[in-house]
Structure formats: C-alpha cells, structure tokens
N, C-alpha and C positions, 0 to 999 in steps of 0.2 A: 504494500500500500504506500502510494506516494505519501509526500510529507508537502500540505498546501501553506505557503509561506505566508501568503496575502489572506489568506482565511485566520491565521493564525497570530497574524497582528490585530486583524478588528477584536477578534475574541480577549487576546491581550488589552488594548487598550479598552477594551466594556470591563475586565475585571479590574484593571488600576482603580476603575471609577468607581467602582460599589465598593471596593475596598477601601479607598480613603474616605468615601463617603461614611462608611461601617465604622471606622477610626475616628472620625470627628465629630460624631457622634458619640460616640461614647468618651474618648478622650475630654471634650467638653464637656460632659458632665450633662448631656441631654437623657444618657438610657446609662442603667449602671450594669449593662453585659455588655463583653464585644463581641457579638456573633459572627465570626468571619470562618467559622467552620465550615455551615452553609454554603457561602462565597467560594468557600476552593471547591468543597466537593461541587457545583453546577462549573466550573472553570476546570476541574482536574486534568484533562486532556493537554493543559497549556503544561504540566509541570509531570507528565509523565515520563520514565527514564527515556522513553524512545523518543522524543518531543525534543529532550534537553540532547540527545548523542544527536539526532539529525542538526537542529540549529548549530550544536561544535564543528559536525562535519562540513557546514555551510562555511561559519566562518574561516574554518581552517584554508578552505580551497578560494576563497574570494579574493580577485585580483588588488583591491586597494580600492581607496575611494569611499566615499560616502555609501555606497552601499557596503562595504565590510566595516561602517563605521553601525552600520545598522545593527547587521549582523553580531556585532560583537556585543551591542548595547541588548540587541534582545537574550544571548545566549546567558548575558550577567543575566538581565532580570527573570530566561526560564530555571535558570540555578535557585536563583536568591529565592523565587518559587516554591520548585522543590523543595528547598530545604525547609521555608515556610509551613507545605504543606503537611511535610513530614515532623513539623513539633507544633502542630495548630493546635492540638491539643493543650497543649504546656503553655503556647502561650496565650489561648483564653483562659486554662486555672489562672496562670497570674493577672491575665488583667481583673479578672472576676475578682481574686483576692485583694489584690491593692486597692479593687475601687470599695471592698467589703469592708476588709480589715481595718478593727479601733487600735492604736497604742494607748496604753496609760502608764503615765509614767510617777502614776500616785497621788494625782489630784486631778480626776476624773478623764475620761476615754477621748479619744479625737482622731480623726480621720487617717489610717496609715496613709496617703498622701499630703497632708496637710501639714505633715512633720516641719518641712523642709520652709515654709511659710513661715511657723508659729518660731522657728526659731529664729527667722529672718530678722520677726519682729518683739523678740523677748529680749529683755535689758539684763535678766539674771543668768549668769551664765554656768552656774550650778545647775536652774530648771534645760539651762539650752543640752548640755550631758546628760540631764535626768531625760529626756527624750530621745536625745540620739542611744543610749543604751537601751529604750526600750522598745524603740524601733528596731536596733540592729538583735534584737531577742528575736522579733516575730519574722523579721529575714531571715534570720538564721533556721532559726524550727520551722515554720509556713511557705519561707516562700525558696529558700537555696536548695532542697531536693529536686523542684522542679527544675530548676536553673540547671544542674547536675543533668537532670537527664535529656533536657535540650541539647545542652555543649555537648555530650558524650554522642549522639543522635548526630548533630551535626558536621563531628571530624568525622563518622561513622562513613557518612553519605562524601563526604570528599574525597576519603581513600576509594569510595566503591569505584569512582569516576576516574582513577587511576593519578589523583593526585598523592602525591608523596604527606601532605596533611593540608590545613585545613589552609595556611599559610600560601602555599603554594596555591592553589585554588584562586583565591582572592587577590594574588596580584597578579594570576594571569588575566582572571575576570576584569578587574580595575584598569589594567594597562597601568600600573603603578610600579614601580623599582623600591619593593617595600624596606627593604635591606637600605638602598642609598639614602632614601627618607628616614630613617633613623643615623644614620648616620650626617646626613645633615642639623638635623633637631638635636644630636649629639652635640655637635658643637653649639647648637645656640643653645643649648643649657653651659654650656663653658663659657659663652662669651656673655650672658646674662650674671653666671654666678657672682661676682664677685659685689654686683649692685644690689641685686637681689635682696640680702640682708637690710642693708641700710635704706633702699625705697620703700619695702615691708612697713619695717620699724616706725616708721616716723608717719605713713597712714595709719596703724595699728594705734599707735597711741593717740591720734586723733580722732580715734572712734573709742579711744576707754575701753581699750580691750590689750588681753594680755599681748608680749611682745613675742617673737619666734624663741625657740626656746621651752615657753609656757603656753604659747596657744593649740587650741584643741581644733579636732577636727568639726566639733559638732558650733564650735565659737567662726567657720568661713560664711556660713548663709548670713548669719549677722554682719559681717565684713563686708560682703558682696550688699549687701543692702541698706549700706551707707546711712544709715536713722540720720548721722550729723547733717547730710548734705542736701535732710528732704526741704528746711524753707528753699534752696535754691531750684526745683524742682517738683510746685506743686502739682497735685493731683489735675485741679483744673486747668492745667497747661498739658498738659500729658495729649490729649488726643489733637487739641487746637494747633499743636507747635509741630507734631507730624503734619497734621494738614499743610499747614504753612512751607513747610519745607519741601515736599512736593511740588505746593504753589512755587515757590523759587523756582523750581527746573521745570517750571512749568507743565506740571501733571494734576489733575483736580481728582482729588480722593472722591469726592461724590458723585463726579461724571462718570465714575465707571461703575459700570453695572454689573461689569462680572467681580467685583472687589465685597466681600462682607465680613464688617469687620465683628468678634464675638469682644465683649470687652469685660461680660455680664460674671458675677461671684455663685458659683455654684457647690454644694458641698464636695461634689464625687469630682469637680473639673482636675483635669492633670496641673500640680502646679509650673509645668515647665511648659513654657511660651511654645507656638508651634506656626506651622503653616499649612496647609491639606488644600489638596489639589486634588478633587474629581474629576476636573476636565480644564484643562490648560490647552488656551487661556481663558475660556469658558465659566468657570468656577471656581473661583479661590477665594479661600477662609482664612480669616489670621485673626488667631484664639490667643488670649492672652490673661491669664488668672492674677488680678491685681495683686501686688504687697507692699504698693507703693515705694515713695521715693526715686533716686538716682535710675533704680535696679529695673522700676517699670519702664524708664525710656530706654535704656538698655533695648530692654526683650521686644517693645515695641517697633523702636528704630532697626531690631534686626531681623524680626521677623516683616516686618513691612518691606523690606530688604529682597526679602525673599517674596513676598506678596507680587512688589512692581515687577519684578524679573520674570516672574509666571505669565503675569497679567498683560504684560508686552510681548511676549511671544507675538512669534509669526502664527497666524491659526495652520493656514498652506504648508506648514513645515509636517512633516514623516512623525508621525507618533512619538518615533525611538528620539527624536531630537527634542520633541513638546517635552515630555514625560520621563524619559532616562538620559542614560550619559552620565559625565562625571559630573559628580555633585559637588566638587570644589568649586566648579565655577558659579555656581548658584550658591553657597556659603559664603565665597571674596564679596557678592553684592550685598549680602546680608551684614557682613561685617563691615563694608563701608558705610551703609547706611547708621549702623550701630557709632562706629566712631565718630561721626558728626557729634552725638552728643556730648564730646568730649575736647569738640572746637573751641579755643578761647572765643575765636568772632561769633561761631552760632550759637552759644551761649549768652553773648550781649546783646548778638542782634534778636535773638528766638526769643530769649530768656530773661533779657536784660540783667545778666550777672556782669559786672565790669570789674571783679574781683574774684576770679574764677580759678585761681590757682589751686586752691582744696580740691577743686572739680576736676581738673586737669590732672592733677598727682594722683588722687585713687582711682581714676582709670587706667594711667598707667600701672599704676600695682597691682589694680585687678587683671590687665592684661597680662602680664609679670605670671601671676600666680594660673589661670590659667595655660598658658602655652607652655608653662612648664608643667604642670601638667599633664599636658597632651601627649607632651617628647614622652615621658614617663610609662603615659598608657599607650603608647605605641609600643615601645622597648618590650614592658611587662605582655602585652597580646601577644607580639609576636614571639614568645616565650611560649607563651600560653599554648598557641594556634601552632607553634613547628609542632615539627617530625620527633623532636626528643620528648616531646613534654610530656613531666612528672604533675600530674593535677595535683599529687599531694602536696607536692613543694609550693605550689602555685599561689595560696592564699600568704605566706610568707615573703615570696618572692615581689607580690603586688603592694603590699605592705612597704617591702624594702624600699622599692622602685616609686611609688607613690611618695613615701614618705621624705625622703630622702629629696627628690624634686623640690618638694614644694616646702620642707625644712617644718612638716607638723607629723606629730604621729600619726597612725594610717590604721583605721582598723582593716582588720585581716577579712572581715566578717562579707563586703561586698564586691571580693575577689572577682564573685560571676556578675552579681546586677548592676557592676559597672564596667559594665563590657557592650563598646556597641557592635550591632551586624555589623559582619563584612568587611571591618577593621575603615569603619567611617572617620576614623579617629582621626587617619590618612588623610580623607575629605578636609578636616578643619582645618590641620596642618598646613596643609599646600595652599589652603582658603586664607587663611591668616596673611601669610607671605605672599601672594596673588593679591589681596587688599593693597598692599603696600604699592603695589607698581599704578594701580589703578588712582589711588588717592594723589602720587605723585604727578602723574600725568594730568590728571584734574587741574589739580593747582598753575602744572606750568601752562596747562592751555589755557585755563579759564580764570589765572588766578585765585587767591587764596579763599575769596569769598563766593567759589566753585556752586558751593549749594545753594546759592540766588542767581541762576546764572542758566535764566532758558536754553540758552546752548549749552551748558553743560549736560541740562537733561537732554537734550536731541543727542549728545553723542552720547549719552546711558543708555538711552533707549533706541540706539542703535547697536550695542552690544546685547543688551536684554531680546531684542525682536530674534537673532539666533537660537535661542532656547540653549539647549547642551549638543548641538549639534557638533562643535570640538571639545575636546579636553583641555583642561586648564593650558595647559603646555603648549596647547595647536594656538589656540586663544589669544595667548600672551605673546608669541613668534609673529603669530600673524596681523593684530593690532599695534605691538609697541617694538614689535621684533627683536625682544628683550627673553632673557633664561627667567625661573624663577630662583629668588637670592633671598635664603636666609641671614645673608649679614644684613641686607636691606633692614628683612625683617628686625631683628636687634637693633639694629642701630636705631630705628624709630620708635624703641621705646626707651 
C-alpha cells in the first residue's frame, strides 16, 4: 500500500488543531481534563510505525530544497507523535493530577499548580520552603512514577527506530549539533561566571532576600517576581503599554481578528504564560495567569512575541512552515518582544520611568540566572537522553548541574518534570542568542527607539510573514548573513 503524502499532511494539520485546541483549553483552566486520548486514537494512522519509516525514507532520499525542508519538519512532528501517542496515557494522569492535586503545607490546601504563584507573591520565606517541600512530596509520590514511565517509554521507542538513544534521535530530528550547542553554552557559562556573583548579589539584596550562598530554590519565583519593582509596573498599564507598543510598529492589537487574548484568573489555569495555535494564522490565543508586577510584562511581552509571529504568517505558506520547523526562530521573537520591557527609553517612553536603572539590572540578572540555567539543563539532558545513561545517577547528576549553574541548591526531586520534549531547551538556547542579532540590527536600522518605529514593524513583519519555513541558522545567513554568537550573547548582558 502506497504511502499518500498530501493526504497525510491535511490529516496532520486537522490534528495540530484539535490538539492545541484540546491544550488551551484545558491549560487555561476552561475544563479540568485534557482529553487528547480521543484526539490521537481518531488521528493514529498519522503516528503509526509504518507512517513515521515511510516519511524517514522520504526525507532520507529528497534532493534538497524546500521540499526536504518539508519532509524533515513532518518526519520531527510524525516522531514527536509517536512518541506522544505512545505515553498519552501518562501524560493525561499528569495533567489530570496537576490540574487535581491540593498541596498543604500546614495552613490549609491550594492548588498543586498554584504553588509557583503563591510563592511569587509570599514575603515569608520560611512559608515560601514550607511549600516548595510540600509540593516536591506530592511530585515525588503522585506525580514522578508517571514521569519514570514516560522517559523509560520514550528512549524505548528511539532505540526501536535504530537510534543509538534518545539523544541521537533529536538532533537528527532538530537538525541541531547538540554536542557543539553545549559546548558553546559551555563557554558562556565561563564567560558569565565571574559576574555572575556580584550582578546576583546586589538584585538579591534589593529584593530583601537572602544572598547566593543562602538563597533557596523555593526563594527564585519571589526573585523572578520583582514585588520591589511592581509601583514601576502597574497592573493597569500591563495590557495598554502592549497595545501601545505594537501601535509603534504599527500593528493594532484589536484589528486582528484572528489575535484572543485570555488574561482572565482561573483556579485550574496553568501558571506559566503560553501561546496555542489551532490554526496559524487563523487562530491564536495568548493565555497568560496574572501574578502581577515586572514578571506579568515579562510573560506578556513574550508570549505576544510569539502571538504576532503566528498571527503574521503567510496563510499560502505549506502547513510544515505555518505550524512546525524550528522553534528557535519563533522563541528569538518572543524574547525580543520580552526584552523591550527592559529598554531604558521604553520604559520612559511606555512607562514613564526616567529612573529605570533597578529595572534594567534585574532583568539582566534575571537573564543571568536563566541562561545559565538552560546551559545546565542542556548539559544535564543530554546526560540524561545519551546512550550511557544511568537514570539512577541522574537525579544527583541534575542537582549537581543545576545547582552548580545557577550557585542555589537544586532539589534532586524534579530531575524528570523539569525536562522538556525533545530537548527544547536547545530551542531557547539558540533563541536567546538569535534575539541578540535581531535587537542589534533593529537599533542600527531603525535606531535605538526601534519599537516606535512603523518601519521597524514592516521589516518584523517581514520576517514573521515566513513562519518557520528556515531554521534559525538559514534565517540569520540569509537576513543579516551573520553565524549565531554566543559571545554576542554574553557580552549583552
């Protein structure tokens, strides 16, 4: 029986769409199940072993070109499928658990996803520990067997396919050099370290919270959520000053129709900011679970980021280009959007802060502690994900590697549920550093004050109207005919 190529991308792209539909829904806190069981088994034929060996034997023989760019982007997402469909079980328990599941941590019960909020916003940093331990209880007993039998499920299904592990897999899937990418983040954690300490230090103690050394893991959501910095950052500027900054590159947040934004406090919503795409450019939602202050323009600025890059797509483009591909280049936009809030000018012009330096320094420290993070969880995965890996070692190993990056103890305990698919991690990575070429470019073309600046939006949303049609790498050669540079990255923060 033949293998029908064009039959088999409409079917794909109808399942993207009930599936992210299925996802933002429940993600937002509309229904507290994710049913996407249903969703695979009516789509299974898309992620069956014979499905995924023909699209490999497709891409393998394809002379080059946009169509083996196709080919390659469908063969990731019939894997990433598969593998999907072979732990849907696992992971509707967890979502069903997390959106279920109370912590108490002895003065009364509250949402297992709500943790990560309440600590955002608690002053005591005894109760902020007395939570994070009682959270990482119910990870531990509820919710890491399932996690265990996912990961084990999914190196399972890599070796079937004649990968050597799970690692290997994913950067042939990615077209990523997962090795040189650590190896690059290797050094920007050497060339960060030495500031590191002392940029930390002097945010930390202008948030009244212990110094490196003394600080706890369960005392960063407080960190990341800036309480000092929320008069320069009210609530009621939050949605108007996105607007506004749009308005500059001249895009209207209300004249698009396919744009809906969730902004609404739900018990069950996921507290991390997101963006869902059922049909690009057709349909995009950008959900975002208030905690106020600095941290809501943050999540809003990057998830909108990611909103307008959808939402300007070409519609005429190839599914595989609308909908997959690499998703660093769709992360760089989110992150440039994100760093705006961190402008001294859009700060006075947006915000009217004309004393902006506190604003300025804890986003670089927050970028700081991130990206070194990242280096870290790349390092630790691809540990994790080779051919040698000892799972026993692994919860120690993540600990070391975590900890160690980012100069706080590390519990051992979310070795698995802070691991994302596919080694996305790689995504942010190259995102981060892809930001940097893009911001710079801004400024020399359009000048510093870029983000008022209708031609700056014309040539955004002349990058944005591609979708993921190249990889970051094709993107950046072909636009600025530039490499991507981790020193870059360093050196701008």
């Amino acid at each position: 029986m033949s293998f029908d190529l064009e039959s088999y991308r409409e079917r794909a792209e109808r399942f993207g769409e009930e599936l992210s539909r299925e996802y933002y829904r429940h993600l937002a806190g509309h229904k507290p199940e994710l049913e996407i069981e249903g969703i695979y088994d009516s789509y299974g034929d898309l992620f069956a072993r014979d499905s995924v060996t023909a699209l490999r034997d497709l891409a393998g023989s394809a002379d080059g070109g946009d169509e083996e760019r196709r080919l390659s982007y469908l063969l990731h997402f019939a894997f990433d499928g598969l593998v999907g469909m072979e732990t849907r079980g696992e992971a509707a328990e967890l979502a069903g658990l997390e959106a279920s599941l109370d912590v108490d941590a002895g003065d009364g019960p509250m949402p297992y996803r709500a943790v990560v909020i309440a600590q955002a916003n608690e002053v005591d940093g005894e109760r902020r520990e007395a939570l994070e331990v009682a959270r990482n209880a119910v990870l531990e007993e509820r919710l890491n067997p399932i996690y265990g039998r996912a990961l084990q499920r999914a190196h399972e299904i890599c070796r079937d396919f004649g990968w050597p592990s799970y690692t290997d897999a994913y950067a042939e899937l990615r077209g990523i050099d997962l090795e040189r990418l650590r190896e690059q983040t290797g050094r920007f954690l050497e060339a960060t370290e030495e500031r590191y300490g002392p940029v930390l230090d002097d945010q930390l103690e202008r948030a009244a919270l212990p110094g490196l050394g003394e600080l706890r893991r369960s005392d960063l959501p407080r960190f990341f959520r800036a309480a000092e910095l929320d008069e320069l950052f009210p609530a009621e500027r939050l949605i108007p000053s996105f607007e506004e900054t749009l308005a500059g590159l001249g895009i209207d947040l209300r004249a698009q129709p396919n744009v809906h934004l969730d902004t609404d406090s739900r018990p069950t919503k996921s507290p991390r900011a997101f963006c869902s795409t059922p049909r690009v450019p057709g349909e995009i939602y950008l959900v975002i679970a208030p905690t106020g202050g600095r941290d809501d323009y943050g999540s809003l600025f990057h998830e909108g980021g990611h909103t307008e890059h959808y939402a300007n797509t070409v519609e005429e483009l190839a599914f595989e280009f609308r909908q997959l591909g690499d998703n660093s280049v769709t992360e760089s936009f989110a992150f440039l959007l994100e760093n705006v809030g961190s402008d001294p000018l859009w700060l006075s012009e947006r915000l009217g802060i004309e004393d902006s330096e506190a604003a300025v320094e804890h986003a670089r420290a927050f970028r700081l502690v991130i990206i070194r993070r990242y280096a870290a969880k790349l390092a630790y995965e691809l540990e994790l994900h080779g051919p040698a890996a000892d799972l026993g070692r692994m919860p120690a190993r993540y600990s070391e590697l975590l900890g160690g990056a980012v100069r706080v103890p590390w519990p051992q305990v979310s070795w698995m549920a802070d691991v994302d698919d596919g080694f996305y991690a790689a995504c942010y990575l190259r995102a981060w550093a892809l930001e940097t070429h893009w911001r710079s470019a801004l400024r020399d073309r359009f000048g510093e004050r870029w983000f008022s600046s209708p031609e700056a939006g014309e040539w955004l949303r002349g990058l944005w109207s591609n979708g993921q049609r190249l990889n970051a790498d094709e993107l950046l050669a072909e636009t600025l005919g530039e490499e991507l540079d981790f020193g870059r990255l360093a050196r701008s923060i």
